[in-house]
Structures are given as structure tokens and as C-alpha cells.
N, CA, C and O atoms as CSV, one atom per row, in Angstrom:
chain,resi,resn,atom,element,x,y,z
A,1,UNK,N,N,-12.279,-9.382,4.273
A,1,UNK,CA,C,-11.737,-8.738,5.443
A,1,UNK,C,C,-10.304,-8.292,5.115
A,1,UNK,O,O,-9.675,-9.003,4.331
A,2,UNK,N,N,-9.747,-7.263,5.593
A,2,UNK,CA,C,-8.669,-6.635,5.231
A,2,UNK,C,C,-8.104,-6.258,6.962
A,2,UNK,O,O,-8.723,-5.861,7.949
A,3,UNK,N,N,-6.488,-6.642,6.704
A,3,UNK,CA,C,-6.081,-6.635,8.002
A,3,UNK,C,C,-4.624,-6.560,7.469
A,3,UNK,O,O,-4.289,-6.827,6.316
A,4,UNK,N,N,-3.843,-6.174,8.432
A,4,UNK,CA,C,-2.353,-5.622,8.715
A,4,UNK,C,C,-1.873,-7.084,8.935
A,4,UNK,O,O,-2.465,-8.161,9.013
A,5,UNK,N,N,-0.611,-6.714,9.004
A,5,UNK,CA,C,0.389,-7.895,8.850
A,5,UNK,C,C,0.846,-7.783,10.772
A,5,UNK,O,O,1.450,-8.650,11.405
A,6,UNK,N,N,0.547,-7.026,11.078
A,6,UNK,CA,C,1.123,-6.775,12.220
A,6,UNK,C,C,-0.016,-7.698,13.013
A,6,UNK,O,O,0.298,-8.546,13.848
A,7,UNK,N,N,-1.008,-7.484,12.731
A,7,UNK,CA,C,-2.475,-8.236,12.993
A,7,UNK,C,C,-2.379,-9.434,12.923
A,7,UNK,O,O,-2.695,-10.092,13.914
A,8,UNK,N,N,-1.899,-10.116,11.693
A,8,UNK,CA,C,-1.913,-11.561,11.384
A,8,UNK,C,C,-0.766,-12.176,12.272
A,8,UNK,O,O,-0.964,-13.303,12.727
A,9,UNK,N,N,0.223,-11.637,12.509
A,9,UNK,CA,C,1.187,-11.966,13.222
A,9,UNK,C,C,0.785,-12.459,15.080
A,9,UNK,O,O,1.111,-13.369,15.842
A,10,UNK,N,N,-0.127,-11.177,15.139
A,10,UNK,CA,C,-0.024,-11.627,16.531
A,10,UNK,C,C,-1.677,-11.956,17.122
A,10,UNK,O,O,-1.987,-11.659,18.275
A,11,UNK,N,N,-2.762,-12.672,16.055
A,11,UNK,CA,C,-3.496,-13.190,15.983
A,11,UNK,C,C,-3.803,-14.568,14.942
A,11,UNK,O,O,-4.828,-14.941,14.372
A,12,UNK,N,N,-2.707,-14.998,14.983
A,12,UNK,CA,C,-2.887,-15.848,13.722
A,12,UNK,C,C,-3.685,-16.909,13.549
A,12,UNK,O,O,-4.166,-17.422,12.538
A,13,UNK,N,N,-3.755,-17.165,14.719
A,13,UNK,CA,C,-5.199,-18.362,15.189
A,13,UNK,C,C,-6.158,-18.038,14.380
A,13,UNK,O,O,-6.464,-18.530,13.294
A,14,UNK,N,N,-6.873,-16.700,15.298
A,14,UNK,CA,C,-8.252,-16.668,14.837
A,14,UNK,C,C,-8.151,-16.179,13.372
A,14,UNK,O,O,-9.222,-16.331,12.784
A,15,UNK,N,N,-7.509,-15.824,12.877
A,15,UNK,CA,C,-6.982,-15.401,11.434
A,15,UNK,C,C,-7.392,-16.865,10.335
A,15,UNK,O,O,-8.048,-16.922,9.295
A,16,UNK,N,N,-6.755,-17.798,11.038
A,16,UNK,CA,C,-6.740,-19.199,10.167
A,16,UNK,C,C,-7.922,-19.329,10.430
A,16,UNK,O,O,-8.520,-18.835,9.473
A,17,UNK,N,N,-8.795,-19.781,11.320
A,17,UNK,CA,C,-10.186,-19.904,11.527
A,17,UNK,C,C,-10.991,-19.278,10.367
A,17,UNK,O,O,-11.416,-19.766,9.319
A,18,UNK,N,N,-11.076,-17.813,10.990
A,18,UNK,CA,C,-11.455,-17.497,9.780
A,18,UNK,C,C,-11.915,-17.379,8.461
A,18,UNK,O,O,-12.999,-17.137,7.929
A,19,UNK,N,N,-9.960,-17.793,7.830
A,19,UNK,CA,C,-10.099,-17.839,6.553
A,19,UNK,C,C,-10.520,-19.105,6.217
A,19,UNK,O,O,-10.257,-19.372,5.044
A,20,UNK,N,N,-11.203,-20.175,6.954
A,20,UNK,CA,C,-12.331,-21.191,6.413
A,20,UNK,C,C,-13.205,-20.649,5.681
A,20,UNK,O,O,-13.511,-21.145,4.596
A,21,UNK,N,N,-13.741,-19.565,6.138
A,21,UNK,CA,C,-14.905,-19.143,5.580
A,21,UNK,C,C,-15.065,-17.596,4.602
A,21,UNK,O,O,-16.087,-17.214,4.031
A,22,UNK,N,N,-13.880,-16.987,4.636
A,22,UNK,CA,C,-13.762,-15.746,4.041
A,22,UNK,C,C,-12.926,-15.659,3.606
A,22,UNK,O,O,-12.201,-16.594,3.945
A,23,UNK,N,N,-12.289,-14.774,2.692
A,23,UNK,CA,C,-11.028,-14.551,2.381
A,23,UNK,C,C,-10.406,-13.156,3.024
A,23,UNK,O,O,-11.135,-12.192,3.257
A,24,UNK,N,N,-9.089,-13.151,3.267
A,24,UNK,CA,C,-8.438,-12.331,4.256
A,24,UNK,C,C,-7.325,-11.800,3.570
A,24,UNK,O,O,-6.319,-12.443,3.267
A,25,UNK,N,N,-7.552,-10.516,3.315
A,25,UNK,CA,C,-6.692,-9.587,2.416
A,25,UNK,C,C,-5.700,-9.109,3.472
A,25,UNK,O,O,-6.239,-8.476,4.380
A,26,UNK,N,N,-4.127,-9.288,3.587
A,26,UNK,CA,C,-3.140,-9.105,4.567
A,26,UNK,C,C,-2.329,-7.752,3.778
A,26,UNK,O,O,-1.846,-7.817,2.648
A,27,UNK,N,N,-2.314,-6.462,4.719
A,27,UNK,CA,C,-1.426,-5.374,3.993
A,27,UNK,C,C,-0.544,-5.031,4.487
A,27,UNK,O,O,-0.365,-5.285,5.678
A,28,UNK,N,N,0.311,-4.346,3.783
A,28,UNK,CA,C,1.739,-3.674,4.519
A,28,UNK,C,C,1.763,-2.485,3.960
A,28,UNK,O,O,1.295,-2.120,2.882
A,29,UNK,N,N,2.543,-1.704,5.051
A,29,UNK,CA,C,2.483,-0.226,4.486
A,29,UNK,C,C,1.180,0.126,3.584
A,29,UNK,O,O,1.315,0.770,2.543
A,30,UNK,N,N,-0.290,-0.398,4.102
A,30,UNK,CA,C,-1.234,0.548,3.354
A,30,UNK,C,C,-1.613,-0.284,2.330
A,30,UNK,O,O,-2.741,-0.141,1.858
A,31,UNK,N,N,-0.598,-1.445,1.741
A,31,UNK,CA,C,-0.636,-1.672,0.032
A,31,UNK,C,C,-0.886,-3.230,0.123
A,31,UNK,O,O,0.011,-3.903,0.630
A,32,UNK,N,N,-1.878,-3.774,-0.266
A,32,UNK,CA,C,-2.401,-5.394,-0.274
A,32,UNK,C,C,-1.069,-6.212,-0.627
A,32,UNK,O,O,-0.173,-5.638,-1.247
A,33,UNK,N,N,-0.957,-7.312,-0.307
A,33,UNK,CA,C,0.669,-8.186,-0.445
A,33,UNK,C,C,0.469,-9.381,-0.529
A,33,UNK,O,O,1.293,-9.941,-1.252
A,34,UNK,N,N,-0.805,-10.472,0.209
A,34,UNK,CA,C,-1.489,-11.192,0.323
A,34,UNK,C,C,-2.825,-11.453,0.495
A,34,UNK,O,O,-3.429,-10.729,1.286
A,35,UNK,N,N,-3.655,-12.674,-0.295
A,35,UNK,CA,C,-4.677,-12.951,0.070
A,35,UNK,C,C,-4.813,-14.265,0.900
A,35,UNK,O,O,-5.063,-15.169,0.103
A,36,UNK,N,N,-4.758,-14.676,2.008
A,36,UNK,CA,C,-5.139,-15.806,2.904
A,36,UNK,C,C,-7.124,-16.060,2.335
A,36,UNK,O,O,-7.980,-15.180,2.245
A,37,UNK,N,N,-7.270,-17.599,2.054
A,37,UNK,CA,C,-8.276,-17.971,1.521
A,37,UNK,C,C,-8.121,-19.533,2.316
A,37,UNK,O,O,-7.155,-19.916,2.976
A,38,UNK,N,N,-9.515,-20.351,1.992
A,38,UNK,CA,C,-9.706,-21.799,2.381
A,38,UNK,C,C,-9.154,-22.784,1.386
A,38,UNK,O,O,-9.250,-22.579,0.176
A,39,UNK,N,N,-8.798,-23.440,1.696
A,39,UNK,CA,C,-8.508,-24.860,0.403
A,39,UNK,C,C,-9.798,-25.394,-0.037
A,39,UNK,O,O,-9.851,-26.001,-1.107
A,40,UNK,N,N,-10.759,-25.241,0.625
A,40,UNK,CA,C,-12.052,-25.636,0.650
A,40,UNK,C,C,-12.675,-25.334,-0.089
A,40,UNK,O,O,-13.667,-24.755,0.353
A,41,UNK,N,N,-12.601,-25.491,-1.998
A,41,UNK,CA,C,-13.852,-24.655,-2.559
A,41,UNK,C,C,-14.911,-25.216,-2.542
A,41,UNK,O,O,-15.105,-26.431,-2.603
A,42,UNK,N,N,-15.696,-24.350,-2.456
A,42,UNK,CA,C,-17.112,-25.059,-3.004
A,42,UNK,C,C,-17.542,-24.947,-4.363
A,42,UNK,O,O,-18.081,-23.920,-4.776
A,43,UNK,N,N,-17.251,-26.327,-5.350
A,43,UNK,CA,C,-16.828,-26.267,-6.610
A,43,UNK,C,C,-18.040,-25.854,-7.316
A,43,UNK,O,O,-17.897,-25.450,-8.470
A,44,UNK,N,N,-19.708,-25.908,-6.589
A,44,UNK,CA,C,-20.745,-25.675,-7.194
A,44,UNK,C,C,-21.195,-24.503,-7.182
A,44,UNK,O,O,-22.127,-24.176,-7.918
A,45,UNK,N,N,-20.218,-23.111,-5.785
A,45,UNK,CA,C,-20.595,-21.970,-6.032
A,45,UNK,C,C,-19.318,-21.563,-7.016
A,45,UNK,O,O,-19.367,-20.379,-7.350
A,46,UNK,N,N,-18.271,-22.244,-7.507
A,46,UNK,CA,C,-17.519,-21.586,-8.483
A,46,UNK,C,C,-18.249,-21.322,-9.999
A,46,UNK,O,O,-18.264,-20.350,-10.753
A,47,UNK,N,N,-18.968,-22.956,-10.074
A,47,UNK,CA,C,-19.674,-23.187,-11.528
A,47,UNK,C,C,-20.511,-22.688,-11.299
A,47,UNK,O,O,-21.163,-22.936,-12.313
A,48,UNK,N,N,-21.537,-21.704,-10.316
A,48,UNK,CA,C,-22.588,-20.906,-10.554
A,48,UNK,C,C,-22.261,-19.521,-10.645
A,48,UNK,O,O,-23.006,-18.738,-11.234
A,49,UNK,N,N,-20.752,-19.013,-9.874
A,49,UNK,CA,C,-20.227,-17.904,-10.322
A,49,UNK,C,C,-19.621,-17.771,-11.912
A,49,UNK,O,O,-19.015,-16.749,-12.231
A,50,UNK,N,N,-19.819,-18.820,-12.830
A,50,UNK,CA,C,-19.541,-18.627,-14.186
A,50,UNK,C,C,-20.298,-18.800,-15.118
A,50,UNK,O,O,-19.961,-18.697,-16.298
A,51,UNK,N,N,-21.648,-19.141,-14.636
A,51,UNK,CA,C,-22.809,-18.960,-15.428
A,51,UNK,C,C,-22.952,-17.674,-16.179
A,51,UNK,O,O,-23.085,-16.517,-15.781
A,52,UNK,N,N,-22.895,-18.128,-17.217
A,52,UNK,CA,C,-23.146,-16.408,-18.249
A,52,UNK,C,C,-21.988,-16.138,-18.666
A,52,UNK,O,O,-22.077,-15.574,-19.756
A,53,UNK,N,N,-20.667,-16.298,-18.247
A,53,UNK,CA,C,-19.325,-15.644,-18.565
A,53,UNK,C,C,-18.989,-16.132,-20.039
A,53,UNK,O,O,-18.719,-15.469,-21.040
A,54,UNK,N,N,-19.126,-17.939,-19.793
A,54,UNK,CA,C,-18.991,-18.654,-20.905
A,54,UNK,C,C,-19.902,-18.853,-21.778
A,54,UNK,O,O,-20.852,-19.564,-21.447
A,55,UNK,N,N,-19.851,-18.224,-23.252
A,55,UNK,CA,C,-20.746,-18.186,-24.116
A,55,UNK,C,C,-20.137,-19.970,-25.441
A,55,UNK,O,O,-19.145,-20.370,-26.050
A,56,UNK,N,N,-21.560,-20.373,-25.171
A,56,UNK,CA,C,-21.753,-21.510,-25.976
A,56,UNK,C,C,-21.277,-21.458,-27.881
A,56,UNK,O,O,-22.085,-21.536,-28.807
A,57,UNK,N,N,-20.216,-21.353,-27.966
A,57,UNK,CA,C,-19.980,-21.005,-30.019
A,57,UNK,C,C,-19.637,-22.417,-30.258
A,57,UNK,O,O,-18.827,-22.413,-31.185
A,58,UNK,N,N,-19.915,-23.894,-29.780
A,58,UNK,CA,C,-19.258,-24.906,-30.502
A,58,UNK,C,C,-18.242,-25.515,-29.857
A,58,UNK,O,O,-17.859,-26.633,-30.202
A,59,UNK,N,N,-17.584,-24.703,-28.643
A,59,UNK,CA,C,-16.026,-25.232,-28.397
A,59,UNK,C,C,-16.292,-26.430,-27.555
A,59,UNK,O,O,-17.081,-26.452,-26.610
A,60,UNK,N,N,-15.503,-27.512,-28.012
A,60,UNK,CA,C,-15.909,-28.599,-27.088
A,60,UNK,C,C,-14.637,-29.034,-25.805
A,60,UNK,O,O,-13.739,-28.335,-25.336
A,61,UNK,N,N,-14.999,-30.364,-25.538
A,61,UNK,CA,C,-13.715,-30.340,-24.497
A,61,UNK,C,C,-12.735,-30.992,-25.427
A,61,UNK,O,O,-11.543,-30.829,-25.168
A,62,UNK,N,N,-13.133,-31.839,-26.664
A,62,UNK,CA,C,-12.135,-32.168,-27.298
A,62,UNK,C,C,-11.195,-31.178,-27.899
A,62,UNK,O,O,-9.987,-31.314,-28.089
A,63,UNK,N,N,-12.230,-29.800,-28.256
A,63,UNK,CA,C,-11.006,-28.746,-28.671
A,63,UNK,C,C,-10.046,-28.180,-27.742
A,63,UNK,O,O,-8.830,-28.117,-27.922
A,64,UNK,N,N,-10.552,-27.866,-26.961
A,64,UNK,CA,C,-9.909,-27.353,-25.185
A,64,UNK,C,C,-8.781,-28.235,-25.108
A,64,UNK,O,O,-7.670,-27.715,-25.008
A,65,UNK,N,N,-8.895,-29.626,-25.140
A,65,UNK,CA,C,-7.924,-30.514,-24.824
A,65,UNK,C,C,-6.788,-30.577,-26.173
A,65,UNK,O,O,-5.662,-31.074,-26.184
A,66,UNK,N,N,-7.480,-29.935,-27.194
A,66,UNK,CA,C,-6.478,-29.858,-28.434
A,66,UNK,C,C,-5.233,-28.888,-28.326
A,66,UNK,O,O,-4.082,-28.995,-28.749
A,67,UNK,N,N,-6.085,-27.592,-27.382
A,67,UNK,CA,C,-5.342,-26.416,-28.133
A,67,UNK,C,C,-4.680,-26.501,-26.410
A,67,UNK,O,O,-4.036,-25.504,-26.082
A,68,UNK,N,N,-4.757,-27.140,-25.803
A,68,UNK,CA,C,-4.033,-27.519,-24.509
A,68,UNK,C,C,-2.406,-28.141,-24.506
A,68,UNK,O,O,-1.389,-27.750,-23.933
A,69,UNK,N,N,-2.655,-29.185,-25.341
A,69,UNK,CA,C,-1.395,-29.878,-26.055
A,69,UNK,C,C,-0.593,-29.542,-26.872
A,69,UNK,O,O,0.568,-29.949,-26.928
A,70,UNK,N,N,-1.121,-28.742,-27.617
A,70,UNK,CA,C,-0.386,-27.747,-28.948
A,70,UNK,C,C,0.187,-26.677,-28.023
A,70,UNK,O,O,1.074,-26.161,-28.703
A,71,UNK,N,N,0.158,-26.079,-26.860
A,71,UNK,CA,C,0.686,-25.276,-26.261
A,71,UNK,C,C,2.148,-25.995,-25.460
A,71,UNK,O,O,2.950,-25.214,-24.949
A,72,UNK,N,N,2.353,-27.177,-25.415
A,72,UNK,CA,C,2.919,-27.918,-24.703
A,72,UNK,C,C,4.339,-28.283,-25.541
A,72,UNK,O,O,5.165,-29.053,-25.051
């Protein structure tokens, strides 16, 4: 949903409601500035939205956690 700032301002209630369940794109002058979203993920439609992205070559979590620390 996409809505004005002028909107969020003087509906902000049902705005928060809402963004339980959708995410709420807030604009100014025309041009996106914010996204209002839930704290609420649902961590099992995230890991089914990444099915396929991540291709299986070997990397484990021990490497992940390697090249995690070496950045540090």
C-alpha cells in the first residue's frame, strides 16, 4: 500500500493496524521516503521466500562463521 505522509499523519491509527499485516510505503512530494512494516516476521515465509536463491557449492556454517570474524 502506498500512501502520503499527509495521510499517515492524520490517520495513524489505522495506518499502524495495518502495517501488522502489510507493508506501507509512506511518500513525499511523489518520491517513496519510508517503508512502515510489522516486527512480526513470519520466519517460515522468509525461508520459503529463499528457496532457490541459495545454491548448495559446500559452504557451511562453519565457513560463514569464518569469513564473519575475519571481517571483524
Amino acid at each position: 500500500m502506498i500512501i502520503t505522509a499527509t495521510e499517515l499523519k492524520t490517520n495513524i491509527g489505522k495506518y499502524l493496524r495495518l502495517a501488522e499485516t502489510q507493508d506501507i510505503i509512506i511518500t513525499k512530494n511523489n518520491k517513496p521516503i519510508v517503508k512502515l512494516s510489522s516486527l512480526r516476521e513470519n520466519k517460515l515465509d522468509i525461508l520459503d521466500s529463499l528457496v532457490g536463491i541459495v545454491q548448495d557449492d559446500g559452504y557451511t556454517l562453519d565457513d560463514a562463521r569464518r569469513d564473519r570474524l575475519s571481517k571483524q
